[in-house]
MIPA-904893 format. One record per residue (C-alpha): residue in one letter; y, z, x. Coordinates in steps of 0.1 Angstrom, whole numbers, padded with zeros to 4 digits, always signed. Example, Ala and Ser with C-alpha at 12.3 -4.5 7.8 and 13.67 -1.06 7.14 Angstrom:
# residues 2
a-0045+0078+0123
s-0011+0071+0137
//
This chain:
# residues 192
x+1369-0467+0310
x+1341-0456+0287
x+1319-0426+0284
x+1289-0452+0287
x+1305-0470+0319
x+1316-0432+0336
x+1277-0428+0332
x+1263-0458+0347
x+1293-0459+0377
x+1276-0420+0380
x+1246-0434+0385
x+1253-0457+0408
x+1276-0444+0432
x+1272-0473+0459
x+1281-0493+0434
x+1322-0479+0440
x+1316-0478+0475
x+1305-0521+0473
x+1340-0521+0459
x+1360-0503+0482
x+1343-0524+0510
x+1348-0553+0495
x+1383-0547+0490
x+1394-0535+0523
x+1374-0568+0541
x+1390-0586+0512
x+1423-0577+0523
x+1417-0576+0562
x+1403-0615+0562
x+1441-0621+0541
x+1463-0603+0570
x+1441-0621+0598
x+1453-0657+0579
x+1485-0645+0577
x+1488-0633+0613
x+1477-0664+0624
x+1493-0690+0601
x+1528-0676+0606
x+1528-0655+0640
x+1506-0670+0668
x+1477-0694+0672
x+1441-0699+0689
x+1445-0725+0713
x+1410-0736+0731
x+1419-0750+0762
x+1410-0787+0764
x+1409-0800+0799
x+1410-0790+0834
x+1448-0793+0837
x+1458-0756+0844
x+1427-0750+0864
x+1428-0725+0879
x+1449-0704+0858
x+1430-0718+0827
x+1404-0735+0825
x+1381-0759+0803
x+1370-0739+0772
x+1392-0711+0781
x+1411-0696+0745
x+1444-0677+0744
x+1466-0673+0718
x+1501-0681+0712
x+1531-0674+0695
x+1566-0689+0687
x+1581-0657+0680
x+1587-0644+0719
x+1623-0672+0717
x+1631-0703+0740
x+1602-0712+0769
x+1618-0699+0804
x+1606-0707+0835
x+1569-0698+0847
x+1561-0695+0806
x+1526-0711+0800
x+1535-0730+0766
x+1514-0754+0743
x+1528-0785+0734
x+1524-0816+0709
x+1521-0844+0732
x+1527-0883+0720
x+1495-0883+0703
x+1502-0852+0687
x+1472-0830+0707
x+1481-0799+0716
x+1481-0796+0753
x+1490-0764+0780
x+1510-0766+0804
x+1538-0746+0824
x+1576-0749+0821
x+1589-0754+0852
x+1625-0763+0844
x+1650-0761+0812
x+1679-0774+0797
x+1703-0783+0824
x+1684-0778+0856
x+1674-0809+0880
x+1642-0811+0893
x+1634-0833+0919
x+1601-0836+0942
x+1596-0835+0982
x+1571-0863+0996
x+1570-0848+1027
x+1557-0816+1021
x+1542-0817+0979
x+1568-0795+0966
x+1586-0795+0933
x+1624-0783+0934
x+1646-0768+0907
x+1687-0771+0915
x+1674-0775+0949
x+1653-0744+0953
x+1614-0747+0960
x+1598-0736+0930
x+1569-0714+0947
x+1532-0723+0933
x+1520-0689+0947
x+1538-0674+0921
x+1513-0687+0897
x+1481-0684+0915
x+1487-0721+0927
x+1485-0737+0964
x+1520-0746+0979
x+1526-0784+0990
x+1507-0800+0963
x+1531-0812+0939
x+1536-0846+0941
x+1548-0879+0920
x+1520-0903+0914
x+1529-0935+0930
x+1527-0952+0896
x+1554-0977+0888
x+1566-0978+0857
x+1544-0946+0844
x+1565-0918+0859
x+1598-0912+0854
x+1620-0918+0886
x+1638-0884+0902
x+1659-0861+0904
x+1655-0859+0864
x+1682-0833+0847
x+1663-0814+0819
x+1681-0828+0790
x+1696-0802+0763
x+1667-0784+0738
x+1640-0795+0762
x+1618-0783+0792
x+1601-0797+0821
x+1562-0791+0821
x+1537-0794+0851
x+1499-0789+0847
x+1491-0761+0875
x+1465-0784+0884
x+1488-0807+0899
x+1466-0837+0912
x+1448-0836+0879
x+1472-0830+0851
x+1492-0857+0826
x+1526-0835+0826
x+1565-0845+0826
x+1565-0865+0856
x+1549-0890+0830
x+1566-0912+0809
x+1540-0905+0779
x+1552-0866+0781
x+1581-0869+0798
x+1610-0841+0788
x+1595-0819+0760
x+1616-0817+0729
x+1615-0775+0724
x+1604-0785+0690
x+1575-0795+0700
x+1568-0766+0720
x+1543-0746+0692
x+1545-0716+0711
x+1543-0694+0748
x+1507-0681+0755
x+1508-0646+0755
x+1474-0633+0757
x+1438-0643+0770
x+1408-0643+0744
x+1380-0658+0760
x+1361-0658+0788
x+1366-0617+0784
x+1369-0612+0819
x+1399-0625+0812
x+1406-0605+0783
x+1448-0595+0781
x+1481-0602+0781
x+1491-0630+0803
x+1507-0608+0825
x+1472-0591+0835
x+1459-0622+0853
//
């Protein structure tokens, strides 16, 4: 650097202190794009499906890093039409789910999976009586897929649908993990 450009740097120090800012936003805008182009996602919920674990509007973000979806794991999907949708795996590879008439409940190897575990209502899990737009049960989860059900059971398109159906686990894009927005909501999934 030159005697002439010391001087005028001298002279204006907030000129050195424009670069250092610039630099360190610079470089924090790059590790937020790589965060979320190769680690998780921001997922605006679309749809009153999950209500009322999520709902309309609602953003979370998730992550394909946490390994295979398990049971109770809110995940976001590529449906048929290739729109990401949210919903909650219910059963995996190998297990049988089947549905009660009688009393609205989903079973898993012929254990009632509890709603109330989710924040749900019990007895409202039923198969829509849609011929030939459902899938007929007891359905064994095939290998590398799960079984998804919206938590808002009357109201959600989910894998009692032949347009879902069993979900391939590479089209699972990830498990939400934590809850931007509304900020009441603000956490790890765990904290709501």
């Amino acid at each position: 650097m030159s005697h002439q450009e010391e001087d005028s740097l001298q002279k204006a120090p907030w000129f050195g202190t424009l670069l250092e800012w610039t630099e360190t936003i610079v470089m924090a805008i790059a590790l937020v794009a790589i965060v979320f182009t190769f680690f998780c996602r921001v997922i605006t919920v679309d749809g009153s499906s999950m209500e009322p674990t999520y709902h309309n509007g609602d953003r979370v973000l998730a992550t394909n890093l946490l390994g295979a979806p398990a049971q109770g794991d809110v995940v976001i999907v590529i449906n048929a039409l290739e729109e990401p949708i949210i919903k909650r795996v219910v059963a995996t590879e190998g297990q049988t789910v089947d549905f009660d008439p009688q009393l609205g409940e989903v079973t898993v190897d012929g254990e009632v999976v509890s709603g109330s575990a989710f924040g749900i209502e019990d007895g409202i899990t039923f198969v829509p009586d849609l011929p030939g737009q459902v899938l007929e049960f007891p359905q064994t989860v095939p290998e590398g897929c799960v079984f998804v059900l919206g938590d808002n059971r009357g109201n959600s398109t989910d894998s009692r649908f032949q347009t879902v159906g069993m979900v391939d686990c590479r089209n699972v894009l990830g498990t939400v993990f934590f809850n931007l927005y509304p900020f009441s909501k603000l956490g790890f999934t765990g904290d709501i």
